[in-house]
N, C-alpha and C positions, 0 to 999 in steps of 0.2 A: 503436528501438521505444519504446513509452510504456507503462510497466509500472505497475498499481493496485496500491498496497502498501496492504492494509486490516489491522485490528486493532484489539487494545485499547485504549482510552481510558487506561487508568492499565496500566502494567506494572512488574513490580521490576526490578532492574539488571540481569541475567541478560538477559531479553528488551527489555530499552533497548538493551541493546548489540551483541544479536543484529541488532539493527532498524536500528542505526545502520550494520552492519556491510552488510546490501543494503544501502542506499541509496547509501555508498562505491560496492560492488563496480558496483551501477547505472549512479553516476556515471562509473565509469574505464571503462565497456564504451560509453560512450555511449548511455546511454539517457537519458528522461525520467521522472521520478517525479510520479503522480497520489496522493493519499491527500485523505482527509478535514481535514486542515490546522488540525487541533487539537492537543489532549497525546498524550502517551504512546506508539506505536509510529507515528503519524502524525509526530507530532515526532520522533524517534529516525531514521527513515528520510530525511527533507527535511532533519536536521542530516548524516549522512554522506553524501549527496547533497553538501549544499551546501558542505561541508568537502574536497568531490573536485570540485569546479567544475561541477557536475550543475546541470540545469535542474531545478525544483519548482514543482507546480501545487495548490493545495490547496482543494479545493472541500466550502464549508462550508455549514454547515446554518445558519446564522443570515445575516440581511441587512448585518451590519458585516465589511465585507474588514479592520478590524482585528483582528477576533477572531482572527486567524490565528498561527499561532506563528514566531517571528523566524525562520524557516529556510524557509519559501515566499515560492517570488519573485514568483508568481502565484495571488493570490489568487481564488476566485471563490464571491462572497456569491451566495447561493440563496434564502433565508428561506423554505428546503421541509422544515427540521428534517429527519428521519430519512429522509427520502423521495427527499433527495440521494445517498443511494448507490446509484442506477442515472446518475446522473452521473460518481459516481465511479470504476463499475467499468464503465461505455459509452463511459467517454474512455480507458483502457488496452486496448493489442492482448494482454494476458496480465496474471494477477494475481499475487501473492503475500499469502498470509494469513498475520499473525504472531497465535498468542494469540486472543483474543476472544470476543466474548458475543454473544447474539443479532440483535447490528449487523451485525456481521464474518460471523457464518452467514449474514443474509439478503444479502451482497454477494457470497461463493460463491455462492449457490445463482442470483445473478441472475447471473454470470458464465458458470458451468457451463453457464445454462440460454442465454446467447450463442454456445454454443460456445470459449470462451476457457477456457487451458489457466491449471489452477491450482496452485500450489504452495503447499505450508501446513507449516510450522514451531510445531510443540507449539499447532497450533490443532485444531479439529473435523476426529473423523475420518468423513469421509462419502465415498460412493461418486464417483468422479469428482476428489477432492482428490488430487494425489500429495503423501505424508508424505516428507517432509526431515528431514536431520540435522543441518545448517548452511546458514547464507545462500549458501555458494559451490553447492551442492547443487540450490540453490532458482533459480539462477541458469540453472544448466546444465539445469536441467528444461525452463524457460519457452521458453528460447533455442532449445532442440533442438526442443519442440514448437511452433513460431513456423516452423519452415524448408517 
């Protein structure tokens, strides 16, 4: 499965580590990791991804695929600025939401609004999100509702 990991742009260590923590568990289940392919829980998720031998796709809102942070192996420049995250969360069959601000809301709500099952870790609590306590949590949410 190809899971959208959205979130924060900048987060404190706590949730870096949460974030790095899916993207591990991602990687050892065999999935694929989509996010926005910048800092913060976009990084934290494509480093434990890619630190578990995971494939990573990061699809960015500028036109330079360097802009991308050292942990996507697959870059994809857009120069659609903010408008790129219904690429981000139209190319995962499920999402997970760490954190976030009103990037990370509007990729739930375009998720929700595909029918894709969402998990969310101390992000927005909105109707349709299911709240988590841990990334393995978040894990066994998406998976279960994917069958």
């Amino acid at each position: 499965m190809r899971v959208s990991v959205i979130g924060g742009s900048t987060v404190g260590e706590e949730l870096y580590d949460q974030a790095r923590e899916v993207g591990r568990l991602l990687a050892e289940r065999g999935h694929e990791v989509v996010c926005g392919g910048r800092g913060g829980v976009m990084e934290a998720v494509a480093r434990g991804a890619t630190e578990a031998g995971g494939h990573t796709i990061g699809i960015l809102p500028g036109a330079d695929r360097g802009a991308a942070n050292e942990y996507i192996e697959t870059p994809i420049a857009t120069g659609l600025g903010n408008a790129r995250n219904a690429l981000v969360v139209g190319n995962g069959d499920a999402a997970i939401a760490i954190d976030g601000s009103t990037g990370t809301l509007s990729e739930i709500a375009l998720a929700l609004d595909a029918g894709k099952p969402v998990a969310g870790l101390d992000t927005h609590d909105i109707a349709g999100v299911k709240a988590v306590e841990t990334p393995q949590a978040a894990l066994e949410y998406i998976e279960s509702a994917r069958q």
